[in-house]
N, C-alpha and C positions, 0 to 999 in steps of 0.2 A: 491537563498537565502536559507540558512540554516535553517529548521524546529529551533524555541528557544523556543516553547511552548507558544506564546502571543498568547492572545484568537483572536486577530484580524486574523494570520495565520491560523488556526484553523477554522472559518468562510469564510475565504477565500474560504479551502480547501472544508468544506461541499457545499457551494456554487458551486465553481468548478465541483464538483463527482457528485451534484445532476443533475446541468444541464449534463453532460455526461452521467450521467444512461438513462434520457429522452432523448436527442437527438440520444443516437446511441442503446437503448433498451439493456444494459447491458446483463438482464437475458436472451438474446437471444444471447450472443456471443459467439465465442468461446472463447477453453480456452486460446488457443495462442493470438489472438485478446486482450483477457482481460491480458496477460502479456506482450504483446508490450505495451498496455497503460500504464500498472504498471511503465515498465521501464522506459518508457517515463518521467512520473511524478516525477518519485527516481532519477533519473538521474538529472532532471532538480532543482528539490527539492533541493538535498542534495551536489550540485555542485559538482556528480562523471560524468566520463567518461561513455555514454554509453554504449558502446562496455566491461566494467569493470563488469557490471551485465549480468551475465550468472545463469545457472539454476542450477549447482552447487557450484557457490560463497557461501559465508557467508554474511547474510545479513548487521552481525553487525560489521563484519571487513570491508567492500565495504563501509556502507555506514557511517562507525564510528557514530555506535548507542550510545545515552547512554540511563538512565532509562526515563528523559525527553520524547524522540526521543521516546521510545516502548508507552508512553501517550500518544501524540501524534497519532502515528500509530493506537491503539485502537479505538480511537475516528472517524476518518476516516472512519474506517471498518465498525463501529456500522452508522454513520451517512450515508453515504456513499455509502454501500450496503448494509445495514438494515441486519449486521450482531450483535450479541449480542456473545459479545468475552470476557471469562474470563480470569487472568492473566497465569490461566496454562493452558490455550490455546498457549500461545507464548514458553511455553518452550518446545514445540515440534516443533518449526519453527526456523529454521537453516539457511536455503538455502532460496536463491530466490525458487527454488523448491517446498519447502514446503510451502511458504505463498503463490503459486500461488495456489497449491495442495489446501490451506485451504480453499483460497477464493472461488474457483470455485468449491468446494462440497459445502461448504455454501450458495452459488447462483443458483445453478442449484437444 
């Protein structure tokens, strides 16, 4: 199902991230580890192929972002891995690349 921004997806999502932080100890993984999950979730989330996320795609052409989808994504990050993400944080995130790059300097 396609992120559409209802708060009920959103809860889901924190839900989801948090029991995964505890069960598999997040800030202890790698960083490969923490982007096979990514992919896992983007893929399944936004009904792309996974083999279609690579590390240099574009995220917002892959995963046909719009500004919704970047809210979205924010909220995740902050609830999710107790990251505090402002919006010119994302304008340096391009690639699957760099939102792995971001998350995993913000986690470690």
């Amino acid at each position: 199902m396609r992120l559409n921004g209802s708060l009920s997806r959103v809860f889901f999502y924190i839900h989801f991230f948090c029991n995964f932080a505890v069960q598999f100890k997040i800030l202890k993984m790698t960083r490969e580890e923490i982007a096979n999950r990514i992919n896992t979730v983007l893929a399944e989330d936004f009904e792309v192929k996974l083999e279609s996320i690579n590390p240099e795609a574009s995220m917002k052409e892959v995963l046909d972002l719009d500004s919704l989808d970047y809210v979205d994504l924010v909220v995740l990050l902050e609830q999710n891995f107790g990251l505090r993400v402002k919006g010119s944080d994302f304008a340096e995130i391009s690639t699957f690349e760099d939102f792995y790059q971001y998350i995993f300097r913000h986690i470690n």
